[in-house]
RODREN-771159 format. One line per field, with one value per residue: residue in three letters; residue number from 1; z, y, x of N, C-alpha, C in turn. Coordinates in nm, 2 decimals. Example, Ala and Ser with C-alpha at 12.3 -4.5 7.8 and 13.67 -1.06 7.14 Angstrom:
residues 2
rest = ALA,SER
nr = 1,2
nw = 0.78,0.71
nv = -0.57,-0.22
nu = 1.32,1.28
caw = 0.78,0.71
cav = -0.45,-0.11
cau = 1.23,1.37
cw = 0.78,0.79
cv = -0.33,0.00
cu = 1.32,1.29
***
This chain:
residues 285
rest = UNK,UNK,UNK,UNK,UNK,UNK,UNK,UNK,UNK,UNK,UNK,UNK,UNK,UNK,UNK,UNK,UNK,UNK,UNK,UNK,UNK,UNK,UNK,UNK,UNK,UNK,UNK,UNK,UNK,UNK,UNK,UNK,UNK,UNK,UNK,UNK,UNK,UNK,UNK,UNK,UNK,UNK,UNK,UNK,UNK,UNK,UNK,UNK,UNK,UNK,UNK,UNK,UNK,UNK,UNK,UNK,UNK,UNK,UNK,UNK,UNK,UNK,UNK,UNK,UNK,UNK,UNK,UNK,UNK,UNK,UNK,UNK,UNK,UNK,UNK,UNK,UNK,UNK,UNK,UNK,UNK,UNK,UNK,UNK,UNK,UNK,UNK,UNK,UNK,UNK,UNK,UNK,UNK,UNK,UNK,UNK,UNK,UNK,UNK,UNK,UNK,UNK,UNK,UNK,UNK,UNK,UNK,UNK,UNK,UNK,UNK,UNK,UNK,UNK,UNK,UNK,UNK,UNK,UNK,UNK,UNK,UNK,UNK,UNK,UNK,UNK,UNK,UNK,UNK,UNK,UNK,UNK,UNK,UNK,UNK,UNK,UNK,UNK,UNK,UNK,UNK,UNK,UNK,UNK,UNK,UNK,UNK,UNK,UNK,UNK,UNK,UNK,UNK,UNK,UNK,UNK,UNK,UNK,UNK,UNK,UNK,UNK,UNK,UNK,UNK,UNK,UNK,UNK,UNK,UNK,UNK,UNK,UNK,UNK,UNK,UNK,UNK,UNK,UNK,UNK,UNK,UNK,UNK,UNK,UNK,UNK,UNK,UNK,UNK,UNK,UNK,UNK,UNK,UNK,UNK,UNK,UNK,UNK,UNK,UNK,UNK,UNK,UNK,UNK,UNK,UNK,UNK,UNK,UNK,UNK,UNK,UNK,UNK,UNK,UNK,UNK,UNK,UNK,UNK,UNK,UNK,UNK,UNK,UNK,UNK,UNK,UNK,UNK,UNK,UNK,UNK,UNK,UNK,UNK,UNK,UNK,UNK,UNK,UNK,UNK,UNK,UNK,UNK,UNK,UNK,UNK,UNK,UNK,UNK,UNK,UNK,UNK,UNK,UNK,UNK,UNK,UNK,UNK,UNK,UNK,UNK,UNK,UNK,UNK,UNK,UNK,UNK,UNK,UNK,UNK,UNK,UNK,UNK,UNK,UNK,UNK,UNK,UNK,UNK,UNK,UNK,UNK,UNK,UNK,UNK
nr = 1,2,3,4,5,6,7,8,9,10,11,12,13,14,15,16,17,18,19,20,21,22,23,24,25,26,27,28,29,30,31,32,33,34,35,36,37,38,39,40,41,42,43,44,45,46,47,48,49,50,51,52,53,54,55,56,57,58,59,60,61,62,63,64,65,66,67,68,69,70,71,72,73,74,75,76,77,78,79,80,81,82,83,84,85,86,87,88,89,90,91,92,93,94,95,96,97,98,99,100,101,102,103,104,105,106,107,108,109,110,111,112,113,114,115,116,117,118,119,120,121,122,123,124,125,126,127,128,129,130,131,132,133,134,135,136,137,138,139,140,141,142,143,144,145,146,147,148,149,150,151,152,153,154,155,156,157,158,159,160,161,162,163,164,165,166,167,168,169,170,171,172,173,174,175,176,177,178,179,180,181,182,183,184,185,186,187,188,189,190,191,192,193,194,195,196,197,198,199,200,201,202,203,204,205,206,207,208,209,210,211,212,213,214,215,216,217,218,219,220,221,222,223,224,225,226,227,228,229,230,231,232,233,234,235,236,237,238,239,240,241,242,243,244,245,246,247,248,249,250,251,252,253,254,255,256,257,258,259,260,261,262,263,264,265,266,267,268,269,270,271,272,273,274,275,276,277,278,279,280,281,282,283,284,285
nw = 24.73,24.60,24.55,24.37,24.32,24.18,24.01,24.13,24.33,24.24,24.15,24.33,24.44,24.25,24.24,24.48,24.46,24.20,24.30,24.46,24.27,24.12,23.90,23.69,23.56,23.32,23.25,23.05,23.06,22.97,23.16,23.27,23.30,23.15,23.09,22.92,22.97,23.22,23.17,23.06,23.29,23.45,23.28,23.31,23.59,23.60,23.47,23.58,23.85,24.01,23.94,23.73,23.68,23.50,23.47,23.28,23.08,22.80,22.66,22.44,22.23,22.15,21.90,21.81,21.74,21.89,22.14,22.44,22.62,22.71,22.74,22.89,23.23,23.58,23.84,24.12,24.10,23.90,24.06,24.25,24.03,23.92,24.18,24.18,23.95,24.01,24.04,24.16,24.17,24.13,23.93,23.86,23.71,23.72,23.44,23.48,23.60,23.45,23.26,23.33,23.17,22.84,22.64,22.58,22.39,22.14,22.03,21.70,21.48,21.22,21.05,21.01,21.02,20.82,20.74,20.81,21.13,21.14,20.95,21.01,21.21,21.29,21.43,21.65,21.67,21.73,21.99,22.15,22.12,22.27,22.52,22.59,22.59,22.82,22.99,23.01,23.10,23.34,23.48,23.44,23.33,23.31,23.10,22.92,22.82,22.60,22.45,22.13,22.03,21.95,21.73,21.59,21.66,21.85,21.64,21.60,21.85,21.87,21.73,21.80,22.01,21.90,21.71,21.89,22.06,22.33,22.64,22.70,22.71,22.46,22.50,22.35,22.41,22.34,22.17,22.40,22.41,22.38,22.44,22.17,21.99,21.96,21.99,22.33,22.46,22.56,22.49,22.42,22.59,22.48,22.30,22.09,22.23,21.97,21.84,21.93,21.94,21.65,21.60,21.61,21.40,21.30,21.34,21.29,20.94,20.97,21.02,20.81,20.64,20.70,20.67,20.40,20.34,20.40,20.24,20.04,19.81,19.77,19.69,19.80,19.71,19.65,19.86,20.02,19.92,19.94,20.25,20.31,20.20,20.33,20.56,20.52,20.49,20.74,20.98,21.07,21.06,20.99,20.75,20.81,20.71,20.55,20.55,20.46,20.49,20.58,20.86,21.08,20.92,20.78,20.55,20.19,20.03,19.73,19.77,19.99,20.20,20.39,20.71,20.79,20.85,20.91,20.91,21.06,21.07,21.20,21.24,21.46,21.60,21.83,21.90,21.81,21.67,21.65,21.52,21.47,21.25,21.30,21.06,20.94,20.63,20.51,20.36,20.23,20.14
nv = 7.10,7.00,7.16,7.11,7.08,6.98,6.74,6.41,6.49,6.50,6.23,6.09,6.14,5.99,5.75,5.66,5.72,5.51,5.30,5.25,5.22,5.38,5.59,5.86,6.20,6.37,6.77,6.92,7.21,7.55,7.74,8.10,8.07,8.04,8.02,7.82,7.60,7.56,7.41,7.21,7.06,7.07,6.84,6.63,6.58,6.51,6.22,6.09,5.97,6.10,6.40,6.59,6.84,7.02,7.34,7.49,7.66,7.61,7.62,7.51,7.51,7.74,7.95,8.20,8.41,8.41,8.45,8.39,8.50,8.68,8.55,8.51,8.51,8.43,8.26,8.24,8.36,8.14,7.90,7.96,7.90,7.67,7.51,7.53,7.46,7.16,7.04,6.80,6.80,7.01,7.09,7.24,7.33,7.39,7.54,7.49,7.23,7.05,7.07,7.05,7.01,7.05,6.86,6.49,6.36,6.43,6.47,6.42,6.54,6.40,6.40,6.56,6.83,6.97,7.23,7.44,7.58,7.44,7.56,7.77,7.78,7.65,7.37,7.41,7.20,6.97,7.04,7.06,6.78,6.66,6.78,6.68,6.43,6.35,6.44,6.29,6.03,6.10,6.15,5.93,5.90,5.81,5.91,6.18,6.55,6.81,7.08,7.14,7.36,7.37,7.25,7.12,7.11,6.91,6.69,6.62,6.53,6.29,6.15,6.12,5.97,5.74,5.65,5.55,5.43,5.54,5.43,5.59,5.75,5.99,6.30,6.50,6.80,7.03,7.35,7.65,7.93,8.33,8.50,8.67,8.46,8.44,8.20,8.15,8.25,8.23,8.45,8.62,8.92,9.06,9.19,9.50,9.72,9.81,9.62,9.39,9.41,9.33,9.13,8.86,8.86,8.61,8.37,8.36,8.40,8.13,8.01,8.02,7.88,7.63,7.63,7.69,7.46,7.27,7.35,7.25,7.34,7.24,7.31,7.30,7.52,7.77,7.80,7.88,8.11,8.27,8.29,8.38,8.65,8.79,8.79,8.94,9.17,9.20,9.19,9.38,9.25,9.13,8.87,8.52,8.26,8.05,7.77,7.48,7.17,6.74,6.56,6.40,6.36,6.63,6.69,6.82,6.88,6.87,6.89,6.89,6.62,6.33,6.39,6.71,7.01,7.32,7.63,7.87,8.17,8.49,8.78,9.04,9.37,9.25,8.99,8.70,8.49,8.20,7.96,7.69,7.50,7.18,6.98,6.68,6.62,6.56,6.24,6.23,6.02
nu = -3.44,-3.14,-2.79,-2.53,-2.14,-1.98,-1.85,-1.80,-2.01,-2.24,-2.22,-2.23,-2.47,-2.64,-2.55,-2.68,-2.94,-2.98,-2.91,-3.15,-3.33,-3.43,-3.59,-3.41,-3.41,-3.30,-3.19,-3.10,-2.91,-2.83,-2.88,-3.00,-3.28,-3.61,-3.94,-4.00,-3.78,-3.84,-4.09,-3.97,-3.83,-4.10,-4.24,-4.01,-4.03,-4.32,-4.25,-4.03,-3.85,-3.69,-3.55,-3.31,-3.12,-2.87,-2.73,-2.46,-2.27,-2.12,-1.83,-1.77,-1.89,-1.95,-1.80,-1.55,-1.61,-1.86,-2.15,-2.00,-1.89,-2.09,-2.31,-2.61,-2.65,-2.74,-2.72,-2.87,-3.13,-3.15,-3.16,-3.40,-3.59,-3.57,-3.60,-3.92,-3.98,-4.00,-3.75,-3.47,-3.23,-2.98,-2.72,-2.43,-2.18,-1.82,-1.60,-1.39,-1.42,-1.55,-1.42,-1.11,-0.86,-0.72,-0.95,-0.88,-1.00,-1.29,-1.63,-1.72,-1.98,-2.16,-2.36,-2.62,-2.59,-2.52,-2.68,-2.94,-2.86,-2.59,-2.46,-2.31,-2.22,-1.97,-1.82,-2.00,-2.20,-2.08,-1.96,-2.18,-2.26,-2.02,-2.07,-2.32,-2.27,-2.13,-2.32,-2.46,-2.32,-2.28,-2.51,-2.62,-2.90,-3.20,-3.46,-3.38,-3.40,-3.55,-3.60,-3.80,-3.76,-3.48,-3.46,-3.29,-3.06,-3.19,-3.25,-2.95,-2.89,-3.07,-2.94,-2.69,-2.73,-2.86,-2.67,-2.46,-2.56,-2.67,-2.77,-3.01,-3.35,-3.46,-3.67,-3.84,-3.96,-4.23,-4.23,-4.21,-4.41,-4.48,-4.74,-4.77,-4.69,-4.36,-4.09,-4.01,-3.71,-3.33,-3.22,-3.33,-3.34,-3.19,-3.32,-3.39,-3.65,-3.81,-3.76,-3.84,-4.14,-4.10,-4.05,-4.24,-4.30,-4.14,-4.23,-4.49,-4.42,-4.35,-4.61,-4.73,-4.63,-4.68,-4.99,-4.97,-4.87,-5.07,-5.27,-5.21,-5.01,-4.66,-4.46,-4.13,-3.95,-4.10,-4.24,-4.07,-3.95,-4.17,-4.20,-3.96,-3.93,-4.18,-4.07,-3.84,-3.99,-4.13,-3.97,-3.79,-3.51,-3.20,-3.26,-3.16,-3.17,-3.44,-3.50,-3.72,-3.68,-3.62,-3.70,-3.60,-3.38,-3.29,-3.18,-3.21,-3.50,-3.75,-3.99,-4.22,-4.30,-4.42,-4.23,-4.20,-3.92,-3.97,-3.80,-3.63,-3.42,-3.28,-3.14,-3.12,-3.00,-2.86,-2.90,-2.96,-3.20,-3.38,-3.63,-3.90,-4.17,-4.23,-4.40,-4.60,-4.66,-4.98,-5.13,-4.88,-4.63
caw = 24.62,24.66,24.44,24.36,24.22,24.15,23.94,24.28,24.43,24.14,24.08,24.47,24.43,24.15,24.26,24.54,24.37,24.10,24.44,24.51,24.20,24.14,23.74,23.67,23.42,23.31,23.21,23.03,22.99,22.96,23.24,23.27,23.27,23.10,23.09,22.81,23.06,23.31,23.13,23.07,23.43,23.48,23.22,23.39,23.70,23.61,23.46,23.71,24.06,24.05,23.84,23.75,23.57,23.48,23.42,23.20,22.95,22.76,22.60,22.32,22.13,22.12,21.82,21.81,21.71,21.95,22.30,22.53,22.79,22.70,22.73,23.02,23.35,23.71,23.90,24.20,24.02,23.82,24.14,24.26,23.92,23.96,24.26,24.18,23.86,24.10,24.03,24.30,24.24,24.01,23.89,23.84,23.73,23.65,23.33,23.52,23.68,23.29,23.15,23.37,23.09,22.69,22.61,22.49,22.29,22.15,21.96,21.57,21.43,21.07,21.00,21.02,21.06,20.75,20.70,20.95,21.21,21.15,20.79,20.99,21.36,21.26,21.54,21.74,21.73,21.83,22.10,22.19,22.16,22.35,22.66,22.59,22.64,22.95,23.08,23.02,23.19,23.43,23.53,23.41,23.33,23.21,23.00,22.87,22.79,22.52,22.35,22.02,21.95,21.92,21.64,21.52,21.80,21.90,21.58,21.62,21.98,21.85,21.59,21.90,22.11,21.81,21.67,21.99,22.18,22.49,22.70,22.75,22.61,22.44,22.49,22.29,22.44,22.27,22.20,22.49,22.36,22.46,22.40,22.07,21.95,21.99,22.10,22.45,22.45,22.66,22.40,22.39,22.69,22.44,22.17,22.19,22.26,21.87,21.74,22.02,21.83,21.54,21.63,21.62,21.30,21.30,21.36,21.16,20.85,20.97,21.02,20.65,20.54,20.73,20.60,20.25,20.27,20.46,20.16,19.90,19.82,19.85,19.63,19.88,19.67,19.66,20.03,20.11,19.88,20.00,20.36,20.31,20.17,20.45,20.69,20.51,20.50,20.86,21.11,21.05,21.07,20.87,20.75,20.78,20.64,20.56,20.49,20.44,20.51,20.59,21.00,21.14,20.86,20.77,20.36,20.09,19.94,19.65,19.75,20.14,20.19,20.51,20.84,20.77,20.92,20.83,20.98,21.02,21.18,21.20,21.32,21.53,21.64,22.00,21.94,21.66,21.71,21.55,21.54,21.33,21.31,21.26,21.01,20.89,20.52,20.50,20.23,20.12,20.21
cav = 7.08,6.99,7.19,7.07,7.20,6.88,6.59,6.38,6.49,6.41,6.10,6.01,6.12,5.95,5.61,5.61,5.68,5.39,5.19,5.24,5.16,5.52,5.69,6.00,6.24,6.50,6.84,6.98,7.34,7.67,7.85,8.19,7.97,8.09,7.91,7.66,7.53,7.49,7.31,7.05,7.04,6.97,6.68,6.51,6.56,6.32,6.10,6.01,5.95,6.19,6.55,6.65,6.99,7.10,7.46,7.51,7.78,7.50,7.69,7.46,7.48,7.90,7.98,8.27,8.57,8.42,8.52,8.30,8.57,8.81,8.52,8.57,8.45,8.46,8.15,8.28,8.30,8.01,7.83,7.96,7.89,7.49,7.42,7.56,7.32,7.05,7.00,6.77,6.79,7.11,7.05,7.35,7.29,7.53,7.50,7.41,7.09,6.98,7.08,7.05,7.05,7.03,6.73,6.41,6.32,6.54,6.40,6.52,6.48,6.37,6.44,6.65,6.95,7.09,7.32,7.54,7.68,7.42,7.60,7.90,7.78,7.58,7.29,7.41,7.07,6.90,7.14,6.99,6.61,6.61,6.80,6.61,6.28,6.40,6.43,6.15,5.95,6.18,6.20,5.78,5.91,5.69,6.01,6.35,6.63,6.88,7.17,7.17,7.46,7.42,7.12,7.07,7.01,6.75,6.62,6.56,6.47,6.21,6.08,6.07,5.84,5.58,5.61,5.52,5.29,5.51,5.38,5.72,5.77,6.13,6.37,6.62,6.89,7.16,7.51,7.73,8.08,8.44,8.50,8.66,8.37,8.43,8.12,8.19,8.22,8.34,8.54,8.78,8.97,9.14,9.25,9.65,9.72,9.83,9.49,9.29,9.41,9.25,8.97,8.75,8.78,8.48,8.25,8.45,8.35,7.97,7.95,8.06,7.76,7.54,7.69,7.69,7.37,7.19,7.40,7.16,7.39,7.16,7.31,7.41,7.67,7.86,7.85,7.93,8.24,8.37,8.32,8.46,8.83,8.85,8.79,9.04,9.32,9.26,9.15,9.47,9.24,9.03,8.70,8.46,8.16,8.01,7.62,7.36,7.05,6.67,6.59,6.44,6.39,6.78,6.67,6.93,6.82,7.03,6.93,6.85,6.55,6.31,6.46,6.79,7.12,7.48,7.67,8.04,8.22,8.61,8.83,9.19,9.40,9.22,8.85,8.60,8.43,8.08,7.94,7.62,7.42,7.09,6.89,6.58,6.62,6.46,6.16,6.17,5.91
cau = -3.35,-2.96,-2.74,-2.39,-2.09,-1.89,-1.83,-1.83,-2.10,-2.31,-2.22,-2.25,-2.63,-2.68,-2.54,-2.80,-3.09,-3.00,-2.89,-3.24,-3.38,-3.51,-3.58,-3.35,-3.50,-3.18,-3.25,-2.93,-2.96,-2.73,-2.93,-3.09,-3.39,-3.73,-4.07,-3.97,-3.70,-3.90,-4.17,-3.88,-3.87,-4.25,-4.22,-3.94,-4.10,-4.45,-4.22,-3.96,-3.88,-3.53,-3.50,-3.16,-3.09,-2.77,-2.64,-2.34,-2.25,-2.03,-1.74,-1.65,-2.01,-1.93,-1.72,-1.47,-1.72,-1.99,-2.16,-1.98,-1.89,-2.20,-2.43,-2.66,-2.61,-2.80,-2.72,-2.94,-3.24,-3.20,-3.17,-3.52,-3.67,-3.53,-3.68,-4.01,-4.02,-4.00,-3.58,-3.45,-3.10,-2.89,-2.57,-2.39,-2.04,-1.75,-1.61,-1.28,-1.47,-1.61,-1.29,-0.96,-0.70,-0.77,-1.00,-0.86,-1.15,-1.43,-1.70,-1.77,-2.09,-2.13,-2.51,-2.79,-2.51,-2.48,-2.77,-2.93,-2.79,-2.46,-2.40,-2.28,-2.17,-1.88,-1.81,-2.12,-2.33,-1.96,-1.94,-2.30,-2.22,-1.93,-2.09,-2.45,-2.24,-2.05,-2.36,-2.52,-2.24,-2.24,-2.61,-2.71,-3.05,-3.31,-3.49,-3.37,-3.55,-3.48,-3.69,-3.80,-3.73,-3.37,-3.48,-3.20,-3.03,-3.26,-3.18,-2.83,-2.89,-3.15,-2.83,-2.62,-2.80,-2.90,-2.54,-2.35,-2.61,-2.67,-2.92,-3.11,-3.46,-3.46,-3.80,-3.88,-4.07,-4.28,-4.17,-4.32,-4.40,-4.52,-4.86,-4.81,-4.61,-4.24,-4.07,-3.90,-3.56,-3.27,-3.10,-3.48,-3.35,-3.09,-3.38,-3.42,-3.83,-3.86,-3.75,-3.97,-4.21,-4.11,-3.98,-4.30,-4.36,-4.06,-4.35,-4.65,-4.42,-4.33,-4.73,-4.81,-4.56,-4.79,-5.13,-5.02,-4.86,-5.21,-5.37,-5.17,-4.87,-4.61,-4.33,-4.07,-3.88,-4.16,-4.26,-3.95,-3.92,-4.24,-4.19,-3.84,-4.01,-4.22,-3.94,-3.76,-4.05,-4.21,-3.88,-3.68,-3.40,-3.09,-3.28,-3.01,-3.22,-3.55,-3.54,-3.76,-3.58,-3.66,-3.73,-3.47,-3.24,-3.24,-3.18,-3.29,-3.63,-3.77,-4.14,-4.27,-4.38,-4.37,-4.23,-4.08,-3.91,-4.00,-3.74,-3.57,-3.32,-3.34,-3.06,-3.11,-2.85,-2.77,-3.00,-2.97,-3.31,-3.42,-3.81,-3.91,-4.25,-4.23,-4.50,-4.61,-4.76,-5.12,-5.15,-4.77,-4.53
cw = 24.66,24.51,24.45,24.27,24.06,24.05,24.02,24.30,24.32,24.12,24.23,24.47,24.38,24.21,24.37,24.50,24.31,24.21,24.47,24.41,24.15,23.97,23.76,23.56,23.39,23.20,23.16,22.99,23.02,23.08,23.19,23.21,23.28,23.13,23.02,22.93,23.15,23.27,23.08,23.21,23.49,23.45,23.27,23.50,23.73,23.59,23.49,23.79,24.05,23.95,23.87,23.66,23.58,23.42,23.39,23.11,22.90,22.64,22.47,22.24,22.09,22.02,21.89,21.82,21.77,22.08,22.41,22.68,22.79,22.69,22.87,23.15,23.45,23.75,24.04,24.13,23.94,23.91,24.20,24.16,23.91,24.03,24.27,24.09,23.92,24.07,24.15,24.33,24.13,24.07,23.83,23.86,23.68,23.58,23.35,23.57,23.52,23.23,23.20,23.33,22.92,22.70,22.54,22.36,22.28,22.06,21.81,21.51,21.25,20.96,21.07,21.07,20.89,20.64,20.86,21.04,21.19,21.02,20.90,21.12,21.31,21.40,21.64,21.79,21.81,21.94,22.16,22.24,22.26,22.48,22.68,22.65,22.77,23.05,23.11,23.10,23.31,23.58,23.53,23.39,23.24,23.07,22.98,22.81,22.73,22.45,22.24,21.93,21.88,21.84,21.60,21.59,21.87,21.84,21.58,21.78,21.97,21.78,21.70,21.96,22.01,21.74,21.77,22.08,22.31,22.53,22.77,22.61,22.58,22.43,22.45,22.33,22.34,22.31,22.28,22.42,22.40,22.40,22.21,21.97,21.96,22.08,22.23,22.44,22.55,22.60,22.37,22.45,22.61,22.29,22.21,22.12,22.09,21.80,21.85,21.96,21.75,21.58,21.62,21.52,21.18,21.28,21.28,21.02,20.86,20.93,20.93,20.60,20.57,20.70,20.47,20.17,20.31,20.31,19.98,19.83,19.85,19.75,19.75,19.86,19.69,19.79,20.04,20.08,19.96,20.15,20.43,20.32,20.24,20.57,20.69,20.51,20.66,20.98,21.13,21.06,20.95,20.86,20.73,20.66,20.65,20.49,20.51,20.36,20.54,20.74,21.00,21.06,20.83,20.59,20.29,20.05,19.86,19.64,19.93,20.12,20.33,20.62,20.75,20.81,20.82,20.95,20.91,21.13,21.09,21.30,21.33,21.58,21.77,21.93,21.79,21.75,21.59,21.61,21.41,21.39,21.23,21.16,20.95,20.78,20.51,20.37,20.13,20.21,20.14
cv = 7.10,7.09,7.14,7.11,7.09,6.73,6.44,6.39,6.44,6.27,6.01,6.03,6.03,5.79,5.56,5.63,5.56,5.30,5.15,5.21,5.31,5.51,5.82,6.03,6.35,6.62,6.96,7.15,7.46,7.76,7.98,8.18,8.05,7.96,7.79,7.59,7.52,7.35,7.14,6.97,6.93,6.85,6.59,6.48,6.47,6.25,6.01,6.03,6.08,6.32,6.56,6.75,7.01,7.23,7.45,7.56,7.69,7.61,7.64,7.41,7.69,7.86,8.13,8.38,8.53,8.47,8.44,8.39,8.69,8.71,8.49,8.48,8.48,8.31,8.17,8.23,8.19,7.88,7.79,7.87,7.71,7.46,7.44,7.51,7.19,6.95,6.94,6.80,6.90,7.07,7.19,7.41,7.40,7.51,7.40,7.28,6.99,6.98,7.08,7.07,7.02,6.88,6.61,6.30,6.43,6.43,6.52,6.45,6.53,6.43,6.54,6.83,7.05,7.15,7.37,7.63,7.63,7.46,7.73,7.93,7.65,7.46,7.30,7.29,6.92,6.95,7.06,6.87,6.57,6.68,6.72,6.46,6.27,6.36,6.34,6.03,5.96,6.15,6.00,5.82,5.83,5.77,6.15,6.40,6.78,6.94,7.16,7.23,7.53,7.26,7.07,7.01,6.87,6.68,6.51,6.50,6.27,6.06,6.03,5.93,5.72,5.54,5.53,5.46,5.37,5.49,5.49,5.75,5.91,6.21,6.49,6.70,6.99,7.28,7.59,7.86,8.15,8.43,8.57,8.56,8.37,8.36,8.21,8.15,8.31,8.46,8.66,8.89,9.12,9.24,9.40,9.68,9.74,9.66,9.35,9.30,9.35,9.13,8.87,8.74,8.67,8.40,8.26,8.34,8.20,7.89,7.95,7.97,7.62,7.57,7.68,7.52,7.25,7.23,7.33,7.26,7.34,7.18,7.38,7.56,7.79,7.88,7.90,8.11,8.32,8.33,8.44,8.63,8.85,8.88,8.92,9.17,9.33,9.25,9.27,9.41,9.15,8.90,8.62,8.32,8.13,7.87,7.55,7.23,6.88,6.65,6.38,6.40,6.52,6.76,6.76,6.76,6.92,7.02,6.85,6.75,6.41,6.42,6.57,6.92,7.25,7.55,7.83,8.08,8.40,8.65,8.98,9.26,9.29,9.06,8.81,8.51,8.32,8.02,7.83,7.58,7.30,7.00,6.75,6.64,6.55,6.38,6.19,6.12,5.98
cu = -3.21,-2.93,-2.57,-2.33,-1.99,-1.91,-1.90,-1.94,-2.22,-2.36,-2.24,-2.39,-2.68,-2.69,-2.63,-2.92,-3.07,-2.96,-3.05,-3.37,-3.48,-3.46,-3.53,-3.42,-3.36,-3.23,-3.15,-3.00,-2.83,-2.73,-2.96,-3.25,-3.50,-3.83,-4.04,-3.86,-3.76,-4.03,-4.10,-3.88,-3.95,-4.25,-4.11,-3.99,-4.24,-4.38,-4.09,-3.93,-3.77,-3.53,-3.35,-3.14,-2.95,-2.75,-2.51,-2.34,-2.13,-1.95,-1.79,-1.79,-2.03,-1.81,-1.66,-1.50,-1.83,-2.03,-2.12,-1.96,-2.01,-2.34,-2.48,-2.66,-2.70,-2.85,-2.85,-3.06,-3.24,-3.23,-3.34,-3.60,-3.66,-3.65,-3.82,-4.08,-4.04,-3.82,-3.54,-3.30,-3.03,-2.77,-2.55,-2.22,-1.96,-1.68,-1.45,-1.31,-1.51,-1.49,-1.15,-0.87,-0.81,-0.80,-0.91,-0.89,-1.25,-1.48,-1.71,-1.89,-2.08,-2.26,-2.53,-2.69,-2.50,-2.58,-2.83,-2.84,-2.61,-2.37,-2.30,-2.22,-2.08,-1.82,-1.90,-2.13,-2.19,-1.94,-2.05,-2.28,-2.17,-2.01,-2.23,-2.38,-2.18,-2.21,-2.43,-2.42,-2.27,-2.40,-2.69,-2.85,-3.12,-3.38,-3.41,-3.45,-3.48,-3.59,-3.73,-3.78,-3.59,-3.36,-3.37,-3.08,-3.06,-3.23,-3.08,-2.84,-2.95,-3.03,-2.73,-2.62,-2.82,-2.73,-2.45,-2.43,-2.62,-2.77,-2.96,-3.20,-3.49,-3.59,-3.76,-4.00,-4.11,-4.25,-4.31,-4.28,-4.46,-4.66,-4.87,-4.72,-4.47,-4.21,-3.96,-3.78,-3.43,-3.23,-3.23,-3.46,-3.29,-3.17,-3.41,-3.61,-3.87,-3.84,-3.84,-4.05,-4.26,-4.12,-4.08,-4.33,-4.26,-4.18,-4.48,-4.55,-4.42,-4.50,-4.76,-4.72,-4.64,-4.91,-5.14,-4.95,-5.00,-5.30,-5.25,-5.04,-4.75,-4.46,-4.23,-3.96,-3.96,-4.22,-4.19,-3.94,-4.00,-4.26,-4.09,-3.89,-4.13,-4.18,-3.90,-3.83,-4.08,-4.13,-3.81,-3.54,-3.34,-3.22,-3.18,-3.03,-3.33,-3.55,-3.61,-3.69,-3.66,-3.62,-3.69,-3.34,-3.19,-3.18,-3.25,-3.38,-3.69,-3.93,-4.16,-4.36,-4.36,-4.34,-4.12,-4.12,-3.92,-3.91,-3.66,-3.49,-3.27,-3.22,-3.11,-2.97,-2.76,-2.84,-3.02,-3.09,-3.35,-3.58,-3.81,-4.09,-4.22,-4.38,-4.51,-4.75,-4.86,-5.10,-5.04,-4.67,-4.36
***
């Protein structure tokens, strides 16, 4: 595995692989890389000739009161952890090489931002765009590969690429989780041992929005409420929200029907934690 620091060197990889007629798979990520990032990994790795991961803690998707310098780091290990996914090439730029002087362009996104997590992270998913498009220039990849578990994201990622024509095909991977269901995440490291604990029963409620809506329950006020008051008895923590939404526009709906998100986001003292499942309603259009 090459690691590189530079713009340059990147783009000099890159142009011989596509000299060579080679598939790039890009694998944008923040670092302090867990299983679910690696499983991105694997899946680029059957499905093209080149892996490319990036590390970057991207300033300008942190707001003012967020964790931009308290969010976790270990370039070393993340290096290991690359090449053992089968990573051929990390990118691993410094914020000075992404960002030289104040941007002369950002991107602003119009949709799928205002619920969830973008009710309450103000310029976040613009923060996103503009470094998702960077890197897609940056990287020419044929596929990308993006979690599910940060849906909403994918979302707007998904809105990106169809809005502005880029020629990169977007994959959605499944959320990897611990064995008693908590999706993996970097921000777990910061939960203290009593709220680990809790913390899965994030997903215990999401699953009883899928159980009761498979069992014909398809009013979403009332899922929501009673997901909500189990959130609020069994997490010990803030619930920040519990929506059911429409998949991938993110539109209030006041009954599930087609593809749609059950989603939550759960604050502890140190780790704001988010968890959705995605469904498609049986026999309604």
């Amino acid at each position: 595995m090459k690691i590189v620091q530079t713009i340059n060197e990147l783009k000099k990889a890159v142009h011989i692989e596509k000299k060579n007629g080679k598939t790039i798979g890009l694998v944008p990520t923040m670092g302090f890389l867990h299983e679910g990032h690696l499983t991105l990994a694997e899946q680029a790795r059957k499905e093209n000739d080149m892996v490319i991961m990036s590390i970057f803690v991207n300033p300008l998707q942190f707001g003012p009161n967020e964790d931009f310098e308290r969010y976790p780091r270990d370039p070393e290990r993340d290096a290991k952890l690359a090449e053992s996914a089968g990573v051929d090439l990390l990118f691993m730029p410094a914020v000075k090489e992404m960002y030289p002087e104040e941007p002369a362009v950002t991107l602003t996104v119009h949709k799928r931002t205002n619920a969830l997590c973008g009710l309450s992270r103000e310029g976040h998913f613009d923060g996103v765009a503009t470094v998702v498009m960077k890197l897609f220039h940056m990287a020419e990849a044929n596929r990308a590969y993006f979690g599910k578990k940060d849906a909403q994201q994918l979302a707007v990622i998904h809105g990106l690429v169809d809005s502005l024509n880029v020629p990169v095909k977007i994959v959605g991977v499944e959320t990897v989780r611990e064995t008693d269901g908590l999706a993996k995440s970097s921000r777990n490291v910061y939960l203290l041992p009593e709220e680990r604990k809790k913390a899965p029963a994030i997903y215990k409620a999401l699953q009883s929005i899928k159980t009761a809506v498979e069992a014909g329950n398809t009013n979403t006020e009332t899922l929501k409420q009673q997901a909500r008051l189990r959130l609020e008895n069994e997490t010990g923590a803030n619930v920040e929200y519990v929506e059911i939404l429409s998949y991938p526009e993110l539109e209030p709906i006041k009954e599930a029907h087609g593809t749609v998100i059950a989603a939550a986001a759960v604050k502890y003292k140190h780790a704001r934690l988010i968890d959705n499942i995605i469904l498609t309603v049986k026999g309604r259009v």
